[in-house]
C-alpha positions in Angstrom: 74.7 114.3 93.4 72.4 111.4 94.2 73.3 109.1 91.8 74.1 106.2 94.2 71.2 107.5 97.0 70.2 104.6 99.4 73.0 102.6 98.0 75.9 100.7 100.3 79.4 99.8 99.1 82.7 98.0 100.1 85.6 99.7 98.4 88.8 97.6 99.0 91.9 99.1 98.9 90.0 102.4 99.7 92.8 104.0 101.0 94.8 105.8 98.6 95.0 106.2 94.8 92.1 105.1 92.9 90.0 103.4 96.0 90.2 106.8 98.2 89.1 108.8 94.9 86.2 106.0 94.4 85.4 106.6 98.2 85.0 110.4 98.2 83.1 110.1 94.7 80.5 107.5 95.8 80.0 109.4 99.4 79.2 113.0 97.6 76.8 110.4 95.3 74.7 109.6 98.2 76.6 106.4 99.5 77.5 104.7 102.5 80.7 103.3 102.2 83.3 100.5 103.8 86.7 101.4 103.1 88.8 98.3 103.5 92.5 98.6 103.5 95.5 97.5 105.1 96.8 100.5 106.6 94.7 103.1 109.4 96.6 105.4 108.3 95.8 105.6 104.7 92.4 105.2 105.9 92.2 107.8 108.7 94.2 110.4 106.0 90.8 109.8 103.5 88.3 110.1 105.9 89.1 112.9 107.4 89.7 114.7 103.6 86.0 113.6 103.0 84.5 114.8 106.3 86.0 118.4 105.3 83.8 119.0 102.0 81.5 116.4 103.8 80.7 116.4 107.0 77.7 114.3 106.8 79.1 111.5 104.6 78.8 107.9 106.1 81.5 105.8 106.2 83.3 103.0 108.6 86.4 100.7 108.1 87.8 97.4 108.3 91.4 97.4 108.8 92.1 94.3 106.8 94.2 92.1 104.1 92.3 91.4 101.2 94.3 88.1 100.7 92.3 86.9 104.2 89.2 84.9 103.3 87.6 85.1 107.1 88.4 88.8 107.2 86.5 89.0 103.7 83.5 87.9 105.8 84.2 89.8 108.6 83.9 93.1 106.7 80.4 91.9 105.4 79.3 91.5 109.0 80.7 95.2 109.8 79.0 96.2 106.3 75.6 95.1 107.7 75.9 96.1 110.9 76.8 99.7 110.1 74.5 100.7 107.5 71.8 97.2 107.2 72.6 96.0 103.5 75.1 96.0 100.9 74.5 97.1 97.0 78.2 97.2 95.5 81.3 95.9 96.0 84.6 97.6 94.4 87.4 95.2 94.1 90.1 97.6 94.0 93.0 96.3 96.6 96.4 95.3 94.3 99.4 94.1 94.9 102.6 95.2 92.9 105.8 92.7 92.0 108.7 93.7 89.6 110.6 90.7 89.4 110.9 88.7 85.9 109.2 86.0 85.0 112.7 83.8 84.7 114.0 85.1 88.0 110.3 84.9 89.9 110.0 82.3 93.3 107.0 80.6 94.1 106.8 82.6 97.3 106.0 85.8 95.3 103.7 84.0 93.0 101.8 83.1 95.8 101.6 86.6 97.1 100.4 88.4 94.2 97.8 85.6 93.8 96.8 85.7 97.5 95.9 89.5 96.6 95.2 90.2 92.9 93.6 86.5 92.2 92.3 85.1 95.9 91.5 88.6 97.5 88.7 89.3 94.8 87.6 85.8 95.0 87.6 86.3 98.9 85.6 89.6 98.6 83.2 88.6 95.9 82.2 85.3 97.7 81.5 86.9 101.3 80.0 89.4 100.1 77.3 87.6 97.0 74.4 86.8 99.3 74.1 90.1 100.5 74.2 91.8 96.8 71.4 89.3 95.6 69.1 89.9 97.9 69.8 94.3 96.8 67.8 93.1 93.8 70.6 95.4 91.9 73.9 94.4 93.1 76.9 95.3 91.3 80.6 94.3 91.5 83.3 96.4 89.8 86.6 94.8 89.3 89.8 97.0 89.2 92.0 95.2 86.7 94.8 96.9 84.4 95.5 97.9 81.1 98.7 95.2 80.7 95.9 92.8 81.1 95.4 92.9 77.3 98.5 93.8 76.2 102.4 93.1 77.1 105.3 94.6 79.0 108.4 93.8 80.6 109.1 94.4 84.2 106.0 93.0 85.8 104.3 90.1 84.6 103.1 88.5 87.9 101.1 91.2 88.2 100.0 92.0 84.6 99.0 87.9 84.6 97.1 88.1 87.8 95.2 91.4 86.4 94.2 89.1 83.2 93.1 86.5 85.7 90.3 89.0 87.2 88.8 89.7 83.8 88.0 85.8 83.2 86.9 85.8 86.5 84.7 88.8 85.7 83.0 87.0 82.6 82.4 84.0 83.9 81.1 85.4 87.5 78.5 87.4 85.2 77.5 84.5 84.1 76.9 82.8 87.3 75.1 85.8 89.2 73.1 86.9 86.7 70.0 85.2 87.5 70.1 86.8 90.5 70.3 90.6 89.9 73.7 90.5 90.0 76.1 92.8 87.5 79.4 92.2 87.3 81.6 94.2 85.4 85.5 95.2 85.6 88.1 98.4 84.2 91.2 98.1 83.2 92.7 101.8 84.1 95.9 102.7 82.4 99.1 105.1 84.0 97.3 106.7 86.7 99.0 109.3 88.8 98.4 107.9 92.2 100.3 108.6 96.2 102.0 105.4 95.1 103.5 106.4 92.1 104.6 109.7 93.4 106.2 108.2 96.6 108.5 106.0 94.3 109.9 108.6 92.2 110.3 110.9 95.2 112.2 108.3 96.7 114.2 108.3 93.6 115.3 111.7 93.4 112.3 112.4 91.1 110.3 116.0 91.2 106.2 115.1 90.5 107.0 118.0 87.6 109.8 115.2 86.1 107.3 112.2 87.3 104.3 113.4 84.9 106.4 114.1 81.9 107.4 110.4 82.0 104.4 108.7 80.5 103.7 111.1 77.7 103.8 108.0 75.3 101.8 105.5 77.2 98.5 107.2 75.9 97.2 109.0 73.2 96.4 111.5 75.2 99.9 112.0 75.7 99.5 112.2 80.2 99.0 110.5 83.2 95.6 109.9 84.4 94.1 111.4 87.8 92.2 109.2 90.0 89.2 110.8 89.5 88.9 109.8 85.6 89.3 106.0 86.6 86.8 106.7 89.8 84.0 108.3 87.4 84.0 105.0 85.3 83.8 103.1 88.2 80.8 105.0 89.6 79.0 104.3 86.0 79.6 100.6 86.2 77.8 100.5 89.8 75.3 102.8 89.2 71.8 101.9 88.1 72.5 103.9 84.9 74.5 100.8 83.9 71.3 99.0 84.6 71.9 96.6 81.5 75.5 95.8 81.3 77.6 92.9 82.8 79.7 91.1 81.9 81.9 93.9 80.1 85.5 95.2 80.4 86.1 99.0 80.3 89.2 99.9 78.8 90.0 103.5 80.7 93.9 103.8 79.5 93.5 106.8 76.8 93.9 104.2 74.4 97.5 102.7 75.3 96.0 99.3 74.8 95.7 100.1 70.8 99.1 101.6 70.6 
């Protein structure tokens, strides 16, 4: 239960889904934790889940869009502020499009870029002094299965996703010399809030909901947020002491299929 003891993180996107899993995980690790995200309410509902199993966790927010470089900064500020230092940083905020590629606008390009692409840039740089001087700062990226392999339906984001992994390796690269890991995961179908509030608003039971990607993974299911928080936790734990650098496939294998 101490895996992460006397360590700090910044979870964006820390809400729901994977980033509020992520959050509960690292507080009963020993964590202090910054949940950013863009709605209180997502926030607030995660918190106060945690604070039931436990009540001594430590956490504060930052109400903010990821895609917003000087609010990138400001949630370092509030980082160091709360809790005096920061030690990992879990780039997790996303944003969906489902337009095709021949029908896409510019406007929407820019939008998934301002989030997927810029908002890990805007993260990473406000947040790289801080994890050098932790002597053992880590970065997780939250990147996607469709990354490394193709689909239709949503190739702004799957694109954007392949963007973070090059900007994984070559960030490794750059921060190495100064303590600095930097790793990503590319989760596959993961049975988040999200997903269920879409097929609820289509009429869809959760029962009718997990039966629908049965052939998306050798293990034949969805995945819970825990399995792609667990991986996470690895990656920014000293355990992973000696790895940067390197993408985590955590799909159940749909990227071989």
């Amino acid at each position: 239960m101490n895996r992460l003891a006397n360590k700090v993180a910044i979870i964006t996107g820390a809400g729901s889904g994977i980033g509020a899993a992520t959050t509960e995980l690292f507080c009963k690790q020993g964590a202090k934790v910054l949940m950013v995200d863009m709605d209180l309410n997502t926030i607030n509902a995660t918190k106060d889940k945690i604070f039931k199993t436990l009540p001594n966790a430590q956490i504060d927010f930052h109400v903010a869009d990821t895609s917003n470089e000087p609010a990138a900064f400001a949630a370092v500020e509030k980082v160091i502020k709360a809790f005096g230092k920061l030690d990992i940083l879990v780039n997790n905020a996303s944003m969906r499009n489902y337009t095709a590629l021949a029908d896409v606008t510019h406007d929407e390009w820019l939008a998934l870029m301002g989030v997927n692409i810029l908002g890990v840039s805007n993260y990473c740089k406000a947040s790289i002094h801080e994890l050098r001087k932790s002597g053992k700062g880590s970065i997780v990226n939250v990147s996607s299965c469709y990354a490394v392999t193709g689909r239709k339906g949503m190739g702004l984001y799957d694109a954007t996703k392949a963007a973070q992994l090059a900007y994984t390796r070559t960030l490794a690269f750059e921060e190495a010399q100064y303590g600095v890991r930097v790793n990503s995961i590319c989760p596959g179908s993961t049975l988040t809030d999200f997903h269920i509030g879409r097929a609820l608003l289509k009429g869809k039971s959760v029962e009718q909901l997990r039966t629908e990607r049965s052939t998306t993974s050798l293990l034949g299911r969805w995945a819970d947020p825990i399995e792609i928080a667990n991986p996470i936790l690895w990656f920014a734990s000293d355990e992973a002491s000696f790895i940067t650098g390197t993408n985590l496939m955590v799909d159940a294998g749909l990227h071989i299929m």
